[in-house]
Phi, psi and omega in degrees: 000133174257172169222151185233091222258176212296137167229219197284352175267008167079029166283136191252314217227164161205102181266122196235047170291336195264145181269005193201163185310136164265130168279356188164133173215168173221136176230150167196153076143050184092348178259170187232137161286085215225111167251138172224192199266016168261020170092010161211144180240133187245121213253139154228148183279141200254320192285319197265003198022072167213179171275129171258310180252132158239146168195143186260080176227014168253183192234351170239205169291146212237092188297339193204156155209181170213153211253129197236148195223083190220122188058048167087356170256148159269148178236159186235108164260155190219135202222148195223150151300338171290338160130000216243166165224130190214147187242081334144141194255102180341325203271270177315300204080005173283132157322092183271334178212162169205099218252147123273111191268010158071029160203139179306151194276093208271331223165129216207133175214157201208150180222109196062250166248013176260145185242134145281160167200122150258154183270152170246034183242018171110318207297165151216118176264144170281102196234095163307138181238353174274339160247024182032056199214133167288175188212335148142198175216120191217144194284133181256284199283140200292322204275157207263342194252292209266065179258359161330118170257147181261356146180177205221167190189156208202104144219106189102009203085342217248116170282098179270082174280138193235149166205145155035321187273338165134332215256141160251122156225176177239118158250130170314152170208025204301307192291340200241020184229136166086040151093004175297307210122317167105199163193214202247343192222152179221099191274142170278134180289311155194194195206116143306121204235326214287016192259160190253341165225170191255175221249125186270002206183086140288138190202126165242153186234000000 
C-alpha cells in the first residue's frame, strides 16, 4: 500500500493495495472498506492511513460488500461471482454465514438486520443476518434476456431495484423489516419505466 500525503490537488491519503480494479467500498465507524475482482476485501484504518486486514475468502471476484453491526461487532458481508454471499467478523474472520444463491451476486444493500442481494439471473434473496436465516426469493426482473439487477436502495421499508431492463421499481418490504418475521409475498408499489438505458447506481436521501 503507498500512502500519500497532501499535496496542491488537496489529495491527502492514496491506498493502492489491490492487484486488480476495486468494485465496491465502504466506510463505517473510521474505517474504509474495499472489495475487488482480485478476490479479496481489505480493512484500513482511515486516521492511521494504513491496511489493518486482508481476508480471502472467495474463489472469484468480490463485487459488493456491507458493514452489519451487532452487540457491538462489526462483520463484513461480501457478496461474489462465485455465487456465495459470506459474512465474516472484521476483527477475527471467522465466518458466521455462508450462503451460495446459485448466480452471481451484482449487489447488495442492507437495513438494520435484513440484507438484500440482487442476482444476475433477476432474482433478489432476502437474509436475516441476526438470525442468519434466509427469509426468501423472489424474481424482479421483468425482461427474460436483460434481467440482471444492477443495483438496489432501501427507504422507508420500501426496496428499490433497478436491472438491466431499463426499469426501476418499488416494493413493500414491510413484512421483512425489524425482527416481523416476513411473509409470502413482495408486492410492487410502482415501476419507473423512462430510462433508455440501464441504471447503474442509485442513493435516496
Amino acid at each position: 500500500m503507498e500512502d500519500k500525503e497532501s499535496d496542491d490537488d488537496g489529495l491527502t491519503t492514496v491506498y493502492n493495495p489491490h492487484q486488480k480494479p476495486v468494485l465496491c467500498v465502504k466506510v463505517s465507524g473510521g474505517y474504509l472498506y474495499s472489495c475487488s475482482s482480485d478476490k479479496s476485501v481489505r480493512v484500513y484504518n482511515m486516521e492511521k492511513t494504513r491496511q489493518e486486514k486482508e481476508f480471502k475468502t472467495h474463489k472469484r471476484s468480490i463485487t459488493c460488500i456491507e458493514i452489519f453491526t451487532c452487540c457491538q461487532e462489526d462483520y463484513i458481508i461480501s457478496g461474489s461471482t462465485d455465487k456465495h454471499i459470506i459474512m465474516y467478523h472484521a476483527k477475527t474472520g471467522v465466518v458466521e454465514i455462508d450462503f451460495s444463491l446459485g448466480a452471481r451476486i451484482q449487489c447488495m444493500v442492507t437495513q438494520g438486520s435484513l440484507l438484500v442481494a440482487g442476482l444476475s439471473n433477476g432474482f433478489i434473496h432476502l437474509i436475516d443476518l441476526q438470525t442468519k436465516s434466509a427469509l426468501g426469493r423472489w424474481l424482479v426482473g421483468d425482461d427474460p434476456v436483460r434481467k440482471d439487477i444492477s443495483c438496489l436502495a432501501i427507504h422507508n421499508n420500501r426496496l428499490l431495484t433497478a436491472s438491466y431492463d431499463n426499469k426501476i421499481s418499488c416494493w413493500d418490504i414491510s413484512h421483512y423489516v425489524g425482527g416481523c418475521g416476513g411473509g409470502s409475498i413482495l408486492a410492487r408499489i410502482h415501476q419507473i419505466s423512462s430510462f433508455s438505458d440501464m441504471v447503474l447506481c442509485m442513493q435516496v436521501c
